[in-house]
C-alpha positions as CSV (number, residue, x, y, z in Angstrom):
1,X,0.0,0.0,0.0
2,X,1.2,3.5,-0.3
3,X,2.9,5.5,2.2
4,X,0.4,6.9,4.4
5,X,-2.6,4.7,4.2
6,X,-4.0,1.6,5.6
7,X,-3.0,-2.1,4.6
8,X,-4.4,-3.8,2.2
9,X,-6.7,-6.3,3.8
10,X,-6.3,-8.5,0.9
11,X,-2.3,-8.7,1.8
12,X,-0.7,-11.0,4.1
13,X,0.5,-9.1,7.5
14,X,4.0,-9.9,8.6
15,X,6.9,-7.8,9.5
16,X,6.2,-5.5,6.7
17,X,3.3,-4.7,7.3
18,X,3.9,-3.6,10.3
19,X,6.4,-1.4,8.9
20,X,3.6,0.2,6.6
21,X,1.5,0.5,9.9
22,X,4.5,2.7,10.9
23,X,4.0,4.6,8.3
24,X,0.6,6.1,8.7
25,X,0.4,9.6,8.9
26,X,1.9,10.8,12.7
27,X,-0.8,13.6,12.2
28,X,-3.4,10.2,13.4
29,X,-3.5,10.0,17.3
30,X,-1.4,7.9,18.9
31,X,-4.0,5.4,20.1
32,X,-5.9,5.5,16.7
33,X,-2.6,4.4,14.8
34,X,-2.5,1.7,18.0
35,X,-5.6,0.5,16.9
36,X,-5.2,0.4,13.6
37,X,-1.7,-1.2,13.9
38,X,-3.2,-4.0,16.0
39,X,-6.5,-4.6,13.8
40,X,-3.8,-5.4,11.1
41,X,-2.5,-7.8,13.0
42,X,-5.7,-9.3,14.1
43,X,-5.2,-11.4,11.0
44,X,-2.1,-12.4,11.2
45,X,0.7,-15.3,12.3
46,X,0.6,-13.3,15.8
47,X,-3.3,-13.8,16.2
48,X,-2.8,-17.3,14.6
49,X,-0.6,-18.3,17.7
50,X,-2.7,-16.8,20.1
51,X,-6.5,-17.4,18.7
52,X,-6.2,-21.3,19.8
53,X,-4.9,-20.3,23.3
54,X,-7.6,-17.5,24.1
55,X,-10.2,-20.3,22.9
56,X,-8.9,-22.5,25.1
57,X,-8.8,-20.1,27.7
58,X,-12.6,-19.3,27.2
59,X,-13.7,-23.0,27.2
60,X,-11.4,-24.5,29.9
61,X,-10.2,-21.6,32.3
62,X,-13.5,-19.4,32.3
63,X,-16.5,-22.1,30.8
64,X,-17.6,-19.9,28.8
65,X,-20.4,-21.3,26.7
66,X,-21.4,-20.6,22.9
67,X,-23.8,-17.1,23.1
68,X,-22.3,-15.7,26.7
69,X,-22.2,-12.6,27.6
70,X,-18.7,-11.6,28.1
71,X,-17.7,-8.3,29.6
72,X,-14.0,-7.0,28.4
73,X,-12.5,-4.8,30.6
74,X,-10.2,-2.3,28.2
75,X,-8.2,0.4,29.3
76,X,-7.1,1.5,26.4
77,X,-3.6,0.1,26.3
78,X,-2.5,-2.5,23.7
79,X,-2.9,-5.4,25.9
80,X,-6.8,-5.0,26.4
81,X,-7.2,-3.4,23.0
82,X,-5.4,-6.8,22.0
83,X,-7.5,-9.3,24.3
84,X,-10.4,-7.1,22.5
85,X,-9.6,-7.9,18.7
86,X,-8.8,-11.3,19.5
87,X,-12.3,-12.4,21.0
88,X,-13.9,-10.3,18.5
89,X,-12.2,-12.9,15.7
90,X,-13.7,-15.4,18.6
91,X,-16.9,-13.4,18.4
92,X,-19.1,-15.2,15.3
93,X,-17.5,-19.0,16.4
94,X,-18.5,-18.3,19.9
95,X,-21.5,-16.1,19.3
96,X,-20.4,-14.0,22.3
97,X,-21.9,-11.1,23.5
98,X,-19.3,-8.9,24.1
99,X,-19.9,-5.7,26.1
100,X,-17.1,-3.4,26.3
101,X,-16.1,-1.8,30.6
102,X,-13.8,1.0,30.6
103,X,-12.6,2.6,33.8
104,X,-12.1,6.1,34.2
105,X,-10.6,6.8,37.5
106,X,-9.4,10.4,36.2
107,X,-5.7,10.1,37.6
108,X,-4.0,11.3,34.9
109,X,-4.4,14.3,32.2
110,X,-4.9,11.7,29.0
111,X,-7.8,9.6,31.3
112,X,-10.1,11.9,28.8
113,X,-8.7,11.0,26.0
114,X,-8.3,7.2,26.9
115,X,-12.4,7.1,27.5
116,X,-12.9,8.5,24.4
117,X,-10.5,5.9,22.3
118,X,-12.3,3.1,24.2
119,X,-15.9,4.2,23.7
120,X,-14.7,4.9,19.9
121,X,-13.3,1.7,19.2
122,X,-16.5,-0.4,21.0
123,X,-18.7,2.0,18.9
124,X,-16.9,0.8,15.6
125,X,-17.5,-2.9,16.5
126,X,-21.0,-2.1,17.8
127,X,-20.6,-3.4,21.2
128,X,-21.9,-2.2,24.1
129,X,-19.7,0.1,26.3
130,X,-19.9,0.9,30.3
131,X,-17.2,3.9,31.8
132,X,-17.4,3.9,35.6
C-alpha cells in the first residue's frame, strides 16, 4: 500500500506490514494508529498463535459457553485493546456477546482521551460500552 494509508486487507500481514502501519500519517492520534496497527495484525501469524490459546482459555479456564455474555474490561492500552480484537475474531465461532467496561478513574491528564479511544473503538465494532 502506499505511504500513508492503511494495509491492504487483501495482503498477508507480517513484519512489513507492520512497517507500513509505521507509516501512517503521525498527524493520526497515537491510540488510533495503535488500533489500527493491532487490527492489522488481528489477521495475522501473531493472532494465529494466540486465537487457539484465548479459545482454550474461554472453554477450559472461564466455561464460557457458545452465546455468553462476556464483559471485556479495556483500558485502552494495547494489551486489552489486543485481548479485544482477538475475542472479536472469537466473536461469530463463539456467538459472544461482548460488552465493552472502561474505567475512568481520572488520575492522569490523558484519562479523557483514553475514554474517548475506548468508547470509539466499541462504537466501531457495535458493542456495548460501560465507563465507571
Amino acid at each position: 500500500s502506499a505511504r500513508g494509508s492503511e494495509p491492504d486487507s487483501s495482503s498477508s500481514v507480517g513484519a512489513g506490514s507492520l512497517m507500513r502501519v509505521r507509516a501512517w500519517p503521525r498527524s493520526l492520534p497515537r491510540r488510533q494508529r495503535l488500533s489500527r496497527a493491532l487490527s492489522a495484525v488481528a489477521g495475522g501469524p501473531v493472532a494465529e498463535l494466540l486465537l487457539p490459546r484465548v479459545h482454550t482459555a474461554l472453554s477450559r479456564d472461564i466455561g464460557a459457553t457458545p452465546g455468553q455474555r462476556l464483559v471485556v474490561s479495556v483500558s485502552g492500552g494495547c494489551d486489552s485493546v489486543a485481548l479485544l480484537h482477538l475475542l472479536l475474531a472469537l466473536q461469530p465461532r463463539w456467538r459472544l456477546r461482548l460488552h465493552v467496561l472502561h474505567f475512568n478513574h481520572g488520575l492522569r491528564p490523558e484519562s479523557g482521551d483514553e475514554e474517548a479511544f475506548v468508547h470509539a473503538l466499541a462504537e466501531r465494532h457495535s458493542l456495548p460500552v460501560h465507563v465507571r
